[in-house]
N, C-alpha and C positions, 0 to 999 in steps of 0.2 A: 421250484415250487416247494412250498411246506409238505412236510408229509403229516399225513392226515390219518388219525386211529381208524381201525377198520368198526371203530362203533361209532363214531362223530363222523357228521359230514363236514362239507369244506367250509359249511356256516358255522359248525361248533355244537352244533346244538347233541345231545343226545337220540340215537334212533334216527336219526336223518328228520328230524322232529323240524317244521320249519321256525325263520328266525320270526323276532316281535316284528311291529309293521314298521319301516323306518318309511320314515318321513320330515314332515317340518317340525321337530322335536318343541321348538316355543310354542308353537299355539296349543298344543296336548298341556303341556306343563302351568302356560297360564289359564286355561280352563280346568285343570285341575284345582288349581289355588282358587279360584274363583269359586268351584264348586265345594272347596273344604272351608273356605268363608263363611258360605253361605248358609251350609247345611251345622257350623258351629252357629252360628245367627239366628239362625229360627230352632236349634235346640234351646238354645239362652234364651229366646222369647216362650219358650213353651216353658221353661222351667221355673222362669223369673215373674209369667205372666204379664210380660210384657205388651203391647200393640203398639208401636209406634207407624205402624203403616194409617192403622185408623186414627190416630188422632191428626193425619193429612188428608186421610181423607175414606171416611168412615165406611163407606160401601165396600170396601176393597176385602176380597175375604185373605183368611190368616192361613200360614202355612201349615199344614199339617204336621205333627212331631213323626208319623212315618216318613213323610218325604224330605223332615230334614233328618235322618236318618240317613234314607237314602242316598241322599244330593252328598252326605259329607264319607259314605263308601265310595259312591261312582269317582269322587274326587282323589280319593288314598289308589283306585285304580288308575285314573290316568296319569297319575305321577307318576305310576309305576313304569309307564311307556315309555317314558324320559330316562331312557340308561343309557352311558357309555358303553359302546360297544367296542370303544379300544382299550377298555381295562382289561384287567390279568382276567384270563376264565378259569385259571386254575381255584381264584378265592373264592368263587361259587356266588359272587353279590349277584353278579347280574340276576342267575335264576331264583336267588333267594326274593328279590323285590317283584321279579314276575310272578312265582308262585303268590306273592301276596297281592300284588295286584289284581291276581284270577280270585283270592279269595274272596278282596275287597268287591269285585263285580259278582261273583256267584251271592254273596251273604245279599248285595243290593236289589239281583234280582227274585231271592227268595223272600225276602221284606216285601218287596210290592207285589209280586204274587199271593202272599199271606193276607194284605193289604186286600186286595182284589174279591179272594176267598170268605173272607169278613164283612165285604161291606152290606151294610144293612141290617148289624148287629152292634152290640152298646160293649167292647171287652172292660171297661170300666177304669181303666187308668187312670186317664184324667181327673174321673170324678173323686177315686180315692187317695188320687196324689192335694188335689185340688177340691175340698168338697166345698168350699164356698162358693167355684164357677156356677156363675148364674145358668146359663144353658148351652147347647151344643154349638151355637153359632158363635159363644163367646170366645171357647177354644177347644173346638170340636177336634174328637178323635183321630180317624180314619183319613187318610188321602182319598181324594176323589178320584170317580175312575177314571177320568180322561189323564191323571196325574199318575194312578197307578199304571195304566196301560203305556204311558210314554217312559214311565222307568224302567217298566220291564224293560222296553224295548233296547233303550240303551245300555242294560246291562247285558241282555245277549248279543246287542253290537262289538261291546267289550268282550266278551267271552271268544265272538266271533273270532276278533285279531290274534287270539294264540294255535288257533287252526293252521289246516294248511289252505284251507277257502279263506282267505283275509278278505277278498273281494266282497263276501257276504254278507257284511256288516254293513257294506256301504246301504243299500234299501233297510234295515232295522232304522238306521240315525236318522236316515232321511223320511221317515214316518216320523220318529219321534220329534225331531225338529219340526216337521207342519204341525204334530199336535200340540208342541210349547207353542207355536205363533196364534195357532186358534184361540188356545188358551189367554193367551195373551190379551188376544184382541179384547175377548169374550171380557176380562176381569174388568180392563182399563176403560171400556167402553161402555161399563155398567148396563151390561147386556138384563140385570132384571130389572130394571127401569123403562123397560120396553115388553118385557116377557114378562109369564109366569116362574119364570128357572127359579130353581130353589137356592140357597150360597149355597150348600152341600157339595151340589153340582160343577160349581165351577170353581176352576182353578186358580192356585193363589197365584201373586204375583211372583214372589221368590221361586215357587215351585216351577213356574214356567219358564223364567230365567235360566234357571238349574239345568232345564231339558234342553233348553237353545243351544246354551254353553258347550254342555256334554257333547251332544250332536254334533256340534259343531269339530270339537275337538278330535273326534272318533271321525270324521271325516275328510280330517286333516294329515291322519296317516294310512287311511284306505291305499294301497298300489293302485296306482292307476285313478283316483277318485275324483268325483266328480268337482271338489273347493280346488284341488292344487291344478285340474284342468283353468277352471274359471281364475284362481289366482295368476298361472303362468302363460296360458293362452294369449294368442295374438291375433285370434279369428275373430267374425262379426259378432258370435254367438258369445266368447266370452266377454268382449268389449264390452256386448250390450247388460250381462250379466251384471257385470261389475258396476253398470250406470245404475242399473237396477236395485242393486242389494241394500244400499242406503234408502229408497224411499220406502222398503219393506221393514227395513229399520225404525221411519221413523214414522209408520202408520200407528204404532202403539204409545207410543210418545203424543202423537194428537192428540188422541183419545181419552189419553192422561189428562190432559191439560184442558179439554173440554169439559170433561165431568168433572176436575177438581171446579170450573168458572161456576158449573151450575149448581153443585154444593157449598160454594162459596157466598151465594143468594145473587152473581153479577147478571144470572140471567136465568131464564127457566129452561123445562126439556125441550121446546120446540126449536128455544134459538139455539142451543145446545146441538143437536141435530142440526139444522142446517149448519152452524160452525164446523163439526164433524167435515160432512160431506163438500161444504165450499172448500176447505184444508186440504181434504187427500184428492180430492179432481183436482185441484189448481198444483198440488205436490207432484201427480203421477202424470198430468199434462206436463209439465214443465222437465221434469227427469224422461221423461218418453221423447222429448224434441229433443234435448242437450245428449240424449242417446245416441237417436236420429242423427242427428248433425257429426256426431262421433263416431258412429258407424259407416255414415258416408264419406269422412275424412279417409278413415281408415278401407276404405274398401277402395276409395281413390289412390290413397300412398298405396295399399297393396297391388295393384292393376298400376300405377305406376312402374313400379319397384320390378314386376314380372314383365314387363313390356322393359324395362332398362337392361333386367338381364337376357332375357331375350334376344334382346339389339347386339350385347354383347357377346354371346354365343355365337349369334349368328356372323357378325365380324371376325370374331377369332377365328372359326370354320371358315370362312372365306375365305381367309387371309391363309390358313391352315390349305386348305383345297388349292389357292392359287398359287403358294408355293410348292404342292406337290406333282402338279401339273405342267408338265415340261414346258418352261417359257418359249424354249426352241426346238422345232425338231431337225434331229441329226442328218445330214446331207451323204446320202451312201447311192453310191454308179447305180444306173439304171432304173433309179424312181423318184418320187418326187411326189413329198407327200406334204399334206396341209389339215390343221384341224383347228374346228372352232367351238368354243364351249359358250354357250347363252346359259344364266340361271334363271331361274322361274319368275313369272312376273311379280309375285308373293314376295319376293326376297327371301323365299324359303332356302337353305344347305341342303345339298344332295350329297348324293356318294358317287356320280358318276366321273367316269375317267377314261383317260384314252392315253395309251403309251406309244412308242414306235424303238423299238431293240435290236442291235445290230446284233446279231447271233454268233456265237465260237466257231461253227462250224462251215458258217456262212448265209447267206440270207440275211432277211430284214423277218422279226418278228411284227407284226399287228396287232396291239390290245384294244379290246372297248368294254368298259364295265359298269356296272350299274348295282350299288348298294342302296337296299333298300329303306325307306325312310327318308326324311326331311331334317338334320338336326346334326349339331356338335359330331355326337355319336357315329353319325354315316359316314362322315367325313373321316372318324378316326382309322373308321373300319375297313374304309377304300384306302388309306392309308398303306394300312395293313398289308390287304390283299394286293397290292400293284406291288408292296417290296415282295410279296412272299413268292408272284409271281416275276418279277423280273431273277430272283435269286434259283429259281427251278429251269426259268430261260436260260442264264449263261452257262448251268451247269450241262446243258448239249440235254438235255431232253426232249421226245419229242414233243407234240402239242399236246395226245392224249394224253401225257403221264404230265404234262404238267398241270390240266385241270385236275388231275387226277390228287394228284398229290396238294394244289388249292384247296381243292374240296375237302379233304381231310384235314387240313389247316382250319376252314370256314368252321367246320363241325365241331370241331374239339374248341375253338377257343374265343364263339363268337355264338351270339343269337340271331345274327338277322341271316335274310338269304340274298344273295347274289347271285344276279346275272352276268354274263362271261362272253365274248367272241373276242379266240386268238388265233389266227391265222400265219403261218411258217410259210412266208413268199421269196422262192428264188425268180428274181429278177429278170437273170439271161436266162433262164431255163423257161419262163413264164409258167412256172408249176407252184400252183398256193397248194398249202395241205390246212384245211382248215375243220377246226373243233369246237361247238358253241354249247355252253349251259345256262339254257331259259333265254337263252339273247336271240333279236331277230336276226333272220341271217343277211350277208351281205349284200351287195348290187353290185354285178357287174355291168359295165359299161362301156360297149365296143362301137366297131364301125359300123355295127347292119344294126344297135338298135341294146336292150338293157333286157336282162335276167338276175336271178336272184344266184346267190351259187349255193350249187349245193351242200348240204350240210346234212348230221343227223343231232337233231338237238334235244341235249338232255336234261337232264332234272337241274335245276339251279343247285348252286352253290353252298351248301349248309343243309339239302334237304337229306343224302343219305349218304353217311361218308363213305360208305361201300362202293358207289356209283361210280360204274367205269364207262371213260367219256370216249366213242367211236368215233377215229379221225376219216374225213372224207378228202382226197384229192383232186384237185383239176387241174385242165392245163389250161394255159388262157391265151385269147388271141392275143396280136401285136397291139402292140397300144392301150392296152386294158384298160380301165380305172374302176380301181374298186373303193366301195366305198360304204362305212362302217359308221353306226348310227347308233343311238339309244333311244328306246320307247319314248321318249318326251317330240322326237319329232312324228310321230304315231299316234298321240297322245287324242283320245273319242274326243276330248273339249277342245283338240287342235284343230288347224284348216284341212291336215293331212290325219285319217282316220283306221288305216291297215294299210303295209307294206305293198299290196299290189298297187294302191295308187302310191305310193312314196315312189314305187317305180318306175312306173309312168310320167309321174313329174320327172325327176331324174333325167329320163331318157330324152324329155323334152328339152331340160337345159342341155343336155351333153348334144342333141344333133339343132341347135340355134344355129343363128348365122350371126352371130355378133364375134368379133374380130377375136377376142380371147376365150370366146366356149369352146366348153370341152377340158381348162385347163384345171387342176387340180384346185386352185383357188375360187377360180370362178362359180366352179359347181357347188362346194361348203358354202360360199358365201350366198348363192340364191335359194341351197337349200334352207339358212336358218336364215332368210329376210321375212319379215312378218310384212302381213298387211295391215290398212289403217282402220278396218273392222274388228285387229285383233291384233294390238300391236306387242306383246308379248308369248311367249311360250307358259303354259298352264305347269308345263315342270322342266326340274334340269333339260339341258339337251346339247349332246356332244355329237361330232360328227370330224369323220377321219377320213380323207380321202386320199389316193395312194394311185397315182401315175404311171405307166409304166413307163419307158421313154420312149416318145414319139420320134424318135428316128432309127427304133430300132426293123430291121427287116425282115421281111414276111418267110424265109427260109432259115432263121436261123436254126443250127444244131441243137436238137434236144438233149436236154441230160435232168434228170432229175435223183433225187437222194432222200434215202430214209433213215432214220437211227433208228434202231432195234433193243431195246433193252431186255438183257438174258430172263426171258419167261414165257411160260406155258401160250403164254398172248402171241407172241412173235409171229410165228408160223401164218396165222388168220389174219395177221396185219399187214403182214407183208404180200398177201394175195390180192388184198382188199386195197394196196396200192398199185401193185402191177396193174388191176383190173381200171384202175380212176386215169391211170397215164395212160396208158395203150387206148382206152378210150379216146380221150383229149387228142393221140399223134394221129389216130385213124389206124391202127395196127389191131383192129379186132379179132383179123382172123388166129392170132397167134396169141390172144389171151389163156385161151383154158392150158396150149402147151405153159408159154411160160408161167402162167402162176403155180401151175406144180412143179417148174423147175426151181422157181423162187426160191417155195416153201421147202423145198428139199436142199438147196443149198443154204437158206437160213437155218434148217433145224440142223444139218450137220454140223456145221460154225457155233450153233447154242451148246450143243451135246458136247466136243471135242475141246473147247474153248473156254465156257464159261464167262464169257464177258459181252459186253454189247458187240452189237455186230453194225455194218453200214451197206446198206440196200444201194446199189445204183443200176439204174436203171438210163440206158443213152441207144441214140439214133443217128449211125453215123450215113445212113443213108434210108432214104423214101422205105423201102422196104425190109429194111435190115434191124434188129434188135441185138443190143449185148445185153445182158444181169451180170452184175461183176458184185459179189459179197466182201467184204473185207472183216477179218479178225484180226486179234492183235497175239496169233500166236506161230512162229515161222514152222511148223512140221507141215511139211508138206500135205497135200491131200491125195487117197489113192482110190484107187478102187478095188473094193473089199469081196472075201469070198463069202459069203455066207453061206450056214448051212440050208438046206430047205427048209428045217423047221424054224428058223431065226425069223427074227419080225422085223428087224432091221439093216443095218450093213448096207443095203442096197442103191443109196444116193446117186453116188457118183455113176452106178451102172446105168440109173434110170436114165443121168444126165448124157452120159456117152451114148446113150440108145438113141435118144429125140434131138438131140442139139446137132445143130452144125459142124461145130468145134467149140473146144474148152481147152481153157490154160490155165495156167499158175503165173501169177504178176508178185513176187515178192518186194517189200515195201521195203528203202533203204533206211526209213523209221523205224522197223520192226514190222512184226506181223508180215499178214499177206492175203489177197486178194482173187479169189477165185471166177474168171471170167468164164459164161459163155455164150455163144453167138447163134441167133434165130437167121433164117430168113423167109420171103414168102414160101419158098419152098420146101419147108418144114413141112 
């Protein structure tokens, strides 16, 4: 980047002073010439005592030598606007021609101010430049006011653009501009052939040109203004504009040509009048339909054109969503799972998703998610979120930290909010650890009948990246099927209206008697079947269901497993696991000992170690528990003396007090594994 003086800003200007109004430099520049024509034009006729406008046509009054005065300042200003701004600014042109452009519009607006000030008095010019002018209608003095008040205006529209309010000028032009057209009308239409008006009163024809001009020009470099909107516009409003401007154009041109027929002798004032009025209704009918007609094309191409891209968005997301959507899911011992996605009857894009992950450490992950929203966008986003969560899955975390760590993904790098249920299912173990955010929870589905599993469910996905997500475990009967859904098969305009009936239907397909119920297909496939009252779904709707294997048996050995990631969390997570399994085996009564032996051999393992730890928890018999913790550091574990006043040291004591027995299991991987053993009669 240039370096910039600490007195110039990065436009150049002195003072942080802002720049001239850039815009469409030709129309400034050819309304300048036009007004320094003009305002040379009627000095020569005032000097030379000229009329050639009357001898076309005698009513028309003469321009005032103030307003061409005026007209040929306003004109030396807006030349001025027309500068290179890629010339040297060391040679100073640019602000030399601006400076004189503020002067050309300050002298133009104190002239018709002056103008203004005066009228109603004789200053005698004319007469003593001119003492043969017959009288003041010959070639009267003073600009009228409706001529004086539209060049003020235009001069402090000009004045306006050297501001830092450029915006400001746009309403000054835009009065001066309705009062040249007024004027206009008013000259060409021989408004005193109908009135008392004085010619005093009304505005010459050059003088109203002059104001059109100007305005117009001064409108042409407004930021933001209203011509370069209506020039470059593609909406109905400027279309119609632009149909529009020519018959406003050529309402003074009638009028012209009407009153030139009736001073001509071709006709008198009544036919005159109606020629007028049949002209501009048969002009402003005819440009109002070819408007019409134009605006409806284009409100049609436009409503085309957003329905084309549309269609196309929505296919790209489609196509986008259906390749990120596992074609197959992966075949892993002991389950057997099936999912089926219906899109909305709308052909709307969603962001819903469903994954299935074989885990590092073991187990089968379960995703189902729900991005919120209809559009390209959703789809990118669920995108998003399924890699960020499959990349937090393989790296062995557990469910809570993996929402954990989505959600602060969702937060930092995304608007919308998600919904989440991810479930950690061991298989032989038949122990799901499952964690949902804003998502409905599952259904399980056994032999006596269906429940939801429990869950504790938090805030969606994007709402607070702080939000820490509490995993809940179960153990589940033989033969399980769980099965995982998104709001769209819930949905109030659906057949199915809240989860309690989702789960009752459910439970109704899983205990049928038809030769395949119950199997993981069957169930996805009758949950998204519509009826012929309602043969689509109102939004996405994904649905995951997950088998257990039906041949497995009613005693198998329990073993269940936690990861533990080194934090202040550990301790509470690890209770709030012992306490989910030992439920699920029927091992109640030896809950409250073991989850303080839990939490006491997790927090030694956090404290000593520093590294994740592994929670197992197994049932080698009816009555019997082990907790074996495992670290990844070989120093044995002892048991310590502490002093009275110590707050700690005491683990291993607590453990040899209440346990059964305890061992040391060192792992030929490294690390090692601290067992001990419950029984009923603990």
């Amino acid at each position: 980047m240039p370096v910039v003086p600490d007195n110039l800003t990065a436009c150049g200007r002195p003072g942080g002073a802002p720049a001239a109004a850039v815009g469409p430099v030709g129309l400034p520049r050819s309304a300048g010439v036009v007004c320094v024509l003009v305002g040379i034009a009627g000095l020569s006729c005032w000097l030379l005592q000229l009329d050639p406008l009357r001898r076309v046509e005698p009513h028309l009054p003469l321009m005032r030598p103030p307003a061409a005065a005026c007209c040929l300042l306003v004109g030396v200003a807006l030349l001025s606007l027309d500068r290179d701004e890629d010339r040297d600014r060391d040679s100073g042109y640019g602000w030399r021609l601006r400076r004189r452009g503020t002067l050309a519009a300050g002298a133009a607006g104190l002239a018709a101010g002056a103008n203004l000030v005066l009228l109603g008095t004789e200053p005698g010019v004319s007469r003593r430049l001119f003492p043969e002018a017959a009288g003041i209608d010959s070639f009267p003095r003073l600009m009228t006011g409706t001529g004086a008040v539209g060049a003020c205006l235009v001069a402090v529209a000009l004045l306006t653009l050297g501001t830092r309010r450029r915006s400001v000028a746009q309403p000054f032009a835009l009065v001066s501009l309705g009062t040249a057209f007024v004027g206009l009308l008013a000259a060409l239409y021989d408004v005193r052939s109908v009135s008392s008006v004085p010619l005093r009163t009304i505005m010459s024809v050059p003088t109203a040109v002059f104001l059109a001009v100007a305005s117009v020009g001064v409108l042409a470099v407004v930021p933001g203004g209203v011509l370069p909107r209506i020039a470059a516009g593609s909406g109905s409003g400027s279309l119609l504009a632009r149909r529009l401007l020519p018959v406003a154009a050529s309402l003074p041109l009638i009028g012209g040509l009407c009153s030139y027929g009736r001073s001509a002798g071709w006709y008198g004032a009544s036919t005159e009048m109606a020629l007028m009025v049949i002209a501009s209704v048969s002009l402003l009918l005819a440009s109002v339909w070819r408007a019409s007609v134009a605006v409806e094309q284009a409100d049609a191409a436009y409503r085309r054109a957003q329905e084309e891209l549309r269609a196309a968005e929505a296919s790209t997301a489609r196509e986008f969503q259906r390749v990120l959507l596992p074609a197959t899911l992966p075949r892993m011992p002991g389950i057997e799972t099936v999912a089926r996605y219906v899109p909305a009857g709308d052909d709307a894009v969603g962001g819903d998703w469903y994954d299935v992950l074989p885990l590092p450490r073991g187990g089968v992950g379960l995703v189902m998610g729900d991005v919120e929203g209809h559009s390209a966008t959703a789809a990118v986003i669920m995108a998003q979120a399924r890699n960020v969560l499959r990349a937090y899955a393989a790296e062995g975390h557990s469910p809570g930290d993996v929402l954990s760590n989505l959600n602060r993904f969702v937060s930092d790098h995304t608007d919308c909010l998600i919904t989440c249920c991810y479930l950690h299912l061991d298989p032989a173990a038949r122990v799901v650890t499952a964690v949902t955010a804003g998502h409905p929870a599952p259904i399980v589905l056994t032999d006596d009948g269906g429940r939801h599993l429990p869950v504790h469910t938090g805030l969606p996905l994007g709402v607070d990246a702080a939000e820490r997500y509490e995993e809940r475990t179960t153990v589940l009967e033989p033969r399980s099927r769980l099965v995982l859904y998104t709001d769209g098969l819930i949905d109030e305009r659906s057949l199915i209206t809240d989860p309690d009936e989702l789960l009752a239907v459910a439970t109704a397909l899983d205990t049928g008697t038809a030769p395949d119920t119950g199997t993981a297909a069957a169930i996805a496939d009758a949950l998204v079947r519509r009826s012929p009252d309602q043969p689509s779904f109102p939004d996405d709707t994904a649905v995951l269901v997950a088998c257990l294997d039906q041949r497995q048996p009613d005693d198998t050995p329990g073993t269940a497993t936690r990861v533990l990631a080194s934090a202040p969390a550990a301790a509470p997570a690890a209770r709030r696991f012992v306490h989910d399994v030992l439920t699920g085996w029927g091992l109640t009564p030896l809950q409250d000992v073991a989850e303080l032996l839990a939490s006491e051999l997790v927090t030694n393992a956090i404290l000593h170690t520093g590294g994740e730890v592994r929670l197992t928890l197994a049932q080698p018999g009816p009555d019997t528990l082990r907790i074996g913790v495992h670290d990844d550091s070989d120093r044995p574990a002892r048991i310590g003396s502490p002093r009275p006043d110590d707050i700690g040291g005491r683990g291993l004591t607590i453990v040899d007090a209440l346990a059964d027995g305890w061992w040391i299991d060192p792992s030929p991987a490294g690390g090692k594994t601290v067992w001990l053993e419950l029984t009923g009669r603990s």
